[in-house]
C-alpha positions in Angstrom: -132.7 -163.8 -1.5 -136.1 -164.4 -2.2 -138.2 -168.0 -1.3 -138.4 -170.4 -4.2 -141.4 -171.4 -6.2 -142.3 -174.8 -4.3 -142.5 -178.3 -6.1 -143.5 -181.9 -4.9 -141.0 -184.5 -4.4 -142.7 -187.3 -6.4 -140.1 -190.3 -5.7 -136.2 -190.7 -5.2 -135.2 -188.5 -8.3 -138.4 -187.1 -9.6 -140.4 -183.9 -8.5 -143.6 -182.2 -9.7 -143.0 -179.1 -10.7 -145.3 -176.4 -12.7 -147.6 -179.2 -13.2 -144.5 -181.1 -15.1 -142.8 -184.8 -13.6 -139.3 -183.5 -14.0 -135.4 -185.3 -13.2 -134.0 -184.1 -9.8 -130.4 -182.9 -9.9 -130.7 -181.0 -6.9 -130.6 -180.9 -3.0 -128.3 -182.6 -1.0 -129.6 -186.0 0.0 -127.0 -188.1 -2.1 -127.9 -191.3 -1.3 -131.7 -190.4 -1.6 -131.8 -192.2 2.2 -134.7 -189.6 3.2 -136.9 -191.6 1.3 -135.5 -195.1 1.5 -138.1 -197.5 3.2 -136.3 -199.0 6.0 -135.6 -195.0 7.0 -139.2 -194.6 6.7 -139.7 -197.3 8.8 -137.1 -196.5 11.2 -139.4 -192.7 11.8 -142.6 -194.6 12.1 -141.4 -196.8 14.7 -140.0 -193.8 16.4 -143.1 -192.1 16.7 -144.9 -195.1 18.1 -142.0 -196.2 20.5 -141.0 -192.4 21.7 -143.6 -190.1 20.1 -142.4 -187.2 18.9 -140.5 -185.1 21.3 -138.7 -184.9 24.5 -140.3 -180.9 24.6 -137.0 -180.2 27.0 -133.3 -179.4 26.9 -130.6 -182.3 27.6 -129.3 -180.5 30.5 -132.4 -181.0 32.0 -135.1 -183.5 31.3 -134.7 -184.4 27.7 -132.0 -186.5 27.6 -133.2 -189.2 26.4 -130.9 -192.6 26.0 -131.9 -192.6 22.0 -129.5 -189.8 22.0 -126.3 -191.1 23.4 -126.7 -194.2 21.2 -126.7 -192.5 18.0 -124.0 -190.2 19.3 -122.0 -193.5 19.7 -122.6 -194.8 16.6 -121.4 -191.5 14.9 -118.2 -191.5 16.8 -117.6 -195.3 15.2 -118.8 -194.9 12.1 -116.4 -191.3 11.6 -113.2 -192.8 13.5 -113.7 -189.9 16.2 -112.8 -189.7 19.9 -116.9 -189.0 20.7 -120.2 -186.9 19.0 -122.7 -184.5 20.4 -125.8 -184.1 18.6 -127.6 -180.5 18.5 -131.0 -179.9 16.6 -129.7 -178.6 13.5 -126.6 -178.9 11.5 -125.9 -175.7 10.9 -126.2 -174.5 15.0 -123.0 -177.3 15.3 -120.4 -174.7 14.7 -122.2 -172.0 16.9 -122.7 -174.4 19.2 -118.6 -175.5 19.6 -117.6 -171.6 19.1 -119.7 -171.0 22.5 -117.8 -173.6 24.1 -114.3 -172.5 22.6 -114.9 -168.9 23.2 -112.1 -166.3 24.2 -109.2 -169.8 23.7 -107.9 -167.9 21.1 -106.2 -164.5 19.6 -106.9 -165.1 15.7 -109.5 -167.4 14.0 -107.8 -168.1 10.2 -111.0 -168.5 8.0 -111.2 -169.1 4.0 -112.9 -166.7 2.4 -115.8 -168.6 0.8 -116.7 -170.5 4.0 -119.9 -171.0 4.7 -122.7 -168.5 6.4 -122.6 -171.2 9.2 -119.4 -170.6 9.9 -119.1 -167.2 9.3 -121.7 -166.7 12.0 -120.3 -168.8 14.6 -116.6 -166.8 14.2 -118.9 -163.9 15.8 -119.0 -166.3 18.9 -115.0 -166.9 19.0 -114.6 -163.6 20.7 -111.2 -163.0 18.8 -110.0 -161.6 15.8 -111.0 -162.8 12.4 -108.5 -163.4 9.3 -109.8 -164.2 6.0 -107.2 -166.2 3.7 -107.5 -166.7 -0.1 -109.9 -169.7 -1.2 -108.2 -173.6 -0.3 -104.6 -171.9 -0.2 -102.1 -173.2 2.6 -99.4 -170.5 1.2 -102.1 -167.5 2.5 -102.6 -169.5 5.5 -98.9 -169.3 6.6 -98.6 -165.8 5.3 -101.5 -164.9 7.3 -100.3 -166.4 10.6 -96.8 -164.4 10.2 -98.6 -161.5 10.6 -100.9 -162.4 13.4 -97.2 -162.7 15.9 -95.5 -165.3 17.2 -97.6 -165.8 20.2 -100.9 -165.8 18.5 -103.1 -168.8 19.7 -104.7 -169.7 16.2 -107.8 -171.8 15.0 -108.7 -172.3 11.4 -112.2 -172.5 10.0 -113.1 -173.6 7.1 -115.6 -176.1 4.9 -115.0 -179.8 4.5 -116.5 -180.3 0.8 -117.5 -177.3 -0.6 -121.2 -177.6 -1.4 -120.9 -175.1 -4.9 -118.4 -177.2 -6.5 -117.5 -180.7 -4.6 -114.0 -179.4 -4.4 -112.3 -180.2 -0.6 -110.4 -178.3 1.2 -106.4 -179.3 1.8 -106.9 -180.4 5.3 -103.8 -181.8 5.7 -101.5 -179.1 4.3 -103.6 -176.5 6.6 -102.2 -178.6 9.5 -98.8 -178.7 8.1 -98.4 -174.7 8.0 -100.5 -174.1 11.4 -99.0 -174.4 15.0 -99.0 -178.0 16.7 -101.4 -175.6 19.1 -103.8 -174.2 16.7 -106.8 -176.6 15.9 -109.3 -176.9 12.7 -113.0 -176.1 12.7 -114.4 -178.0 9.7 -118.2 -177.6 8.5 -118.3 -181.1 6.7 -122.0 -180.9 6.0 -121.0 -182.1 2.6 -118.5 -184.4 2.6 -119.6 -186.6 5.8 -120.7 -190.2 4.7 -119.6 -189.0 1.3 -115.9 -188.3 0.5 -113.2 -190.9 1.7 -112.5 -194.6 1.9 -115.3 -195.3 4.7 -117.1 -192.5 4.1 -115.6 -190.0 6.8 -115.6 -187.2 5.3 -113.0 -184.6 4.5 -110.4 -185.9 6.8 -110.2 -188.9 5.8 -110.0 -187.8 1.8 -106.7 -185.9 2.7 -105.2 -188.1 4.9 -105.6 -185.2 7.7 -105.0 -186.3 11.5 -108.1 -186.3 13.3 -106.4 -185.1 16.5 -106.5 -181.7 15.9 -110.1 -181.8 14.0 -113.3 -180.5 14.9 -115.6 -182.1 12.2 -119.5 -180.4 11.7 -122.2 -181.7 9.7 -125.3 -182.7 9.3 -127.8 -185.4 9.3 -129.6 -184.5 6.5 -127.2 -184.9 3.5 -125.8 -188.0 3.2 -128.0 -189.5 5.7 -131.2 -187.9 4.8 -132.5 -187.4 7.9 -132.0 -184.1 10.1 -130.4 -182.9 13.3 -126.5 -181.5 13.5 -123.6 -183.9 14.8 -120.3 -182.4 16.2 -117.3 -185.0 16.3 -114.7 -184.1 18.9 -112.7 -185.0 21.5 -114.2 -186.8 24.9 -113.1 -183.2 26.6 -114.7 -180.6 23.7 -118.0 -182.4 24.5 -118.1 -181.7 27.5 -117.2 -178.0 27.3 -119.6 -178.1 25.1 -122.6 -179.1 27.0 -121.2 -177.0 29.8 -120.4 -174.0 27.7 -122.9 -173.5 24.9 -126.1 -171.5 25.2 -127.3 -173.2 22.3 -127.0 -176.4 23.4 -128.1 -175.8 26.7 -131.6 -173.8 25.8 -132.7 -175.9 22.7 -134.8 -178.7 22.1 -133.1 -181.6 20.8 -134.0 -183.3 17.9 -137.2 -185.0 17.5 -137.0 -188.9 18.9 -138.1 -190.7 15.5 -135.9 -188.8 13.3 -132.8 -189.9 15.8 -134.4 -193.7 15.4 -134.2 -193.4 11.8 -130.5 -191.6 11.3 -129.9 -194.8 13.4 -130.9 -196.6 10.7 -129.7 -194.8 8.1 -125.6 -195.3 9.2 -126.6 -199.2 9.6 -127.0 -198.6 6.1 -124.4 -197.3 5.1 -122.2 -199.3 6.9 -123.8 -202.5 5.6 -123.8 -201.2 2.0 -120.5 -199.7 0.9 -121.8 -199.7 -2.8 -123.8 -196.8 -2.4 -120.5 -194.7 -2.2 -119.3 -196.6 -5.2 -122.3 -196.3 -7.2 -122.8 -192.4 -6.3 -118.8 -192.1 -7.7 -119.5 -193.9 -10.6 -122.6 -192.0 -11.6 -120.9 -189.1 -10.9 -117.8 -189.9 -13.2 -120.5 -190.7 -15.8 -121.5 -187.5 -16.1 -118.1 -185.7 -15.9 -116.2 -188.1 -18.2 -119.1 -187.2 -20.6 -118.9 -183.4 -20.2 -114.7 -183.4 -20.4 -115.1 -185.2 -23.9 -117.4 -182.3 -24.7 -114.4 -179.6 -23.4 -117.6 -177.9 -21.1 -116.0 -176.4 -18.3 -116.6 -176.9 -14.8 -114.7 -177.6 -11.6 -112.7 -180.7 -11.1 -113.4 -182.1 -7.7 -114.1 -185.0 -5.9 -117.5 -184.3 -4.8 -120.7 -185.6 -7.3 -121.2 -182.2 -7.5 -121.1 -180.4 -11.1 -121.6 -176.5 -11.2 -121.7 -174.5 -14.7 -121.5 -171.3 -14.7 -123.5 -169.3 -17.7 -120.9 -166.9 -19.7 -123.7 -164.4 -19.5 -127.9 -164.2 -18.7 -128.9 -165.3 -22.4 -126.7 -168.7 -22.0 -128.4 -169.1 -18.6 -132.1 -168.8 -20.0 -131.1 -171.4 -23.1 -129.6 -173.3 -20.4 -133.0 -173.2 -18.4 -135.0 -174.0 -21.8 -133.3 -176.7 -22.6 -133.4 -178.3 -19.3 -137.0 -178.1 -19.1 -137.5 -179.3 -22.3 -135.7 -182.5 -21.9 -137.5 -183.0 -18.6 -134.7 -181.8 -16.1 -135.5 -179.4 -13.0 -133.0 -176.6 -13.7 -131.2 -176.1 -10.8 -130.0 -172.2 -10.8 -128.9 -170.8 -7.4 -128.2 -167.2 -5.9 -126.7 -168.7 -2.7 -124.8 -166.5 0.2 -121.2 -167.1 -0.7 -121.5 -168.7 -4.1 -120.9 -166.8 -7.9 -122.6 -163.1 -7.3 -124.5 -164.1 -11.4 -125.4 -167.6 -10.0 -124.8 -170.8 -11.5 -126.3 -174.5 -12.2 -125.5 -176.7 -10.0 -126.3 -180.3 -10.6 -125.7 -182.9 -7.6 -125.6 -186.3 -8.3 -127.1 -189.4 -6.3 -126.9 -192.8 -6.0 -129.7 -193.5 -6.6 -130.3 -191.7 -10.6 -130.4 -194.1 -13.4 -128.4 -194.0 -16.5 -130.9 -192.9 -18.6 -131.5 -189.4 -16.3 -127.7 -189.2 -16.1 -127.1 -189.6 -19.9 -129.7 -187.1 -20.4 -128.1 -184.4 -18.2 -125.1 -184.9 -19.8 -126.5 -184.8 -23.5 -128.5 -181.1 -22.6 -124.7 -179.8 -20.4 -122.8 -180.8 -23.9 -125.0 -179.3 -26.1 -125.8 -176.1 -24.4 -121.9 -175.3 -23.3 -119.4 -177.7 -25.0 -116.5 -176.3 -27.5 -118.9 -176.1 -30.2 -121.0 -173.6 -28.5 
């Protein structure tokens, strides 16, 4: 991987790029909250109530009271037993593989999970068994052959960040032991997939018992920082057990103050969920009258793959000349030839949407 040519965010679906204002269709921040005023706000209160760090560890002298509150508030707002916050979403799974270390014989883990998680099955200190992409049939074939007495967690992704598609939470819990428990990296579908926004677990109707639940601040909450949602217990073993946790800084005191904000929001505005599905379902309804293929999934997530490198570079051109940032990724774990992949926000008008979808039909519908 090589670092990308840098552009200038100009507003909530703009950038500047190569000198051009261009439509956004990419990065993560759904809801486009990392620029919303009262977020804003939120940080520049922080920094005048709290300045800008604690400069210490929370098992020492940087545990500030800012901390527990939001951790609260994440706990309520996801349905979960309790939360622990770490500096950085994707330490959260290092972080609870520290404190879950040598519990078990066999860690199950789908094949296209994330480098997150792939790192913190190193920390495990077990054996690790890939199974087939979102498939509960390889999960149970898998676990016949790790013996009757294996002791057995499963990691995987909530929302897969490529495509949008989920992972069958509930069927995974179905095939596995009453003792084995689930590791999910819901960067993605926290605040965004089910009823309340809960994420993953909540989409497939999975029990929350036996769920570990990642993710990340900075998605659809546009802030930063890493939250774990567990059990009263795993937090604990946690802050008792991981390195991580124990010899990092936590994250910085107006950027808690503002994710503070920033679930008020959601909380108080329930159509920003509905107005991200619909925009998404705009696009997608208009590319399935068009016969373009691409992956049917909950997420606002569309991903075309080019049928080869000249489709790619008309794709590109024509992109860039209807004033769209083309969004073409070589990511760890994603399509080896790298794909478009377009995420949709709340916050894009009809007018951006409608022109994405006129370039996608165009460039890779049936008559093309």
């Amino acid at each position: 991987m090589t670092e990308a040519e840098p552009m200038q965010q100009l507003d909530r679906t703009y950038v500047r790029f190569r000198g051009r204002k261009l439509s956004y269709f990419s990065g993560c921040d759904y809801f486009r909250l990392a620029s919303h005023p009262a977020v804003l706000r939120a940080v520049k209160q922080g920094v005048e109530r709290y300045g800008l760090n604690v400069a210490s560890s929370r098992v020492t002298t940087g545990n500030h009271r800012l901390y527990r509150e939001l951790e609260r508030k994440l706990a309520r707002f996801f349905g979960a037993e309790d939360a622990l916050l770490v500096s950085s979403g994707y330490m959260t799974s290092i972080a609870v593989a520290q404190a879950l270390a040598g519990r078990f014989t066999h860690a199950l883990m789908d094949e296209k999970a994330h480098v997150c998680l792939r790192d913190a099955s190193q920390f495990l200190d077990c054996r690790v068994v890939r199974f087939r992409h979102r498939d509960p049939v390889d999960v149970a074939r898998r676990l016949k052959q790790c013996g009757k007495n294996a002791r057995v967690i499963l990691i995987t992704d909530g929302m897969y960040g490529g495509q949008g598609t989920a992972a069958p939470l509930a069927e995974y819990l179905r095939v596995l032991p009453k003792s084995a428990l689930l590791l999910v990296d819901d960067a993605h579908g926290g605040g965004v997939l089910g009823g309340h926004g809960r994420g993953t677990p909540e989409f497939t109707g999975a029990q929350r018992r036996r769920i570990v639940q990642t993710g990340t601040l900075s998605k659809a909450f546009g802030v930063y920082g890493g939250a774990i949602l567990c059990s009263h217990k795993l937090r604990r073993e946690t802050i008792a057990k991981s390195h991580f946790f124990a010899g990092s800084t936590p994250l910085p005191l107006p950027l808690a103050n503002a994710a503070l904000t920033a679930i008020g929001l959601h909380q108080r505005h329930p159509e920003l969920r509905a107005r991200l599905n619909q925009n998404a379902d705009r696009v997608k309804s208009a590319l399935r009258a068009a016969a373009v293929p691409f992956a049917e999934a909950p997420g606002p997530i569309v991903q075309i793959l080019p049928a080869n490198a000249g489709q790619a570079a008309r794709l590109r051109q024509a992109l860039f000349a209807a004033d769209i940032y083309p969004p073409f990724l070589r990511y760890p774990g994603g399509p080896t030839a790298g794909s478009f992949r377009f995420m949709i926000s709340s916050e894009h008008r009809r007018e951006q949407l409608d022109a994405l979808s006129d370039v996608l039909c165009q460039a890779c519908g049936k008559q093309h």
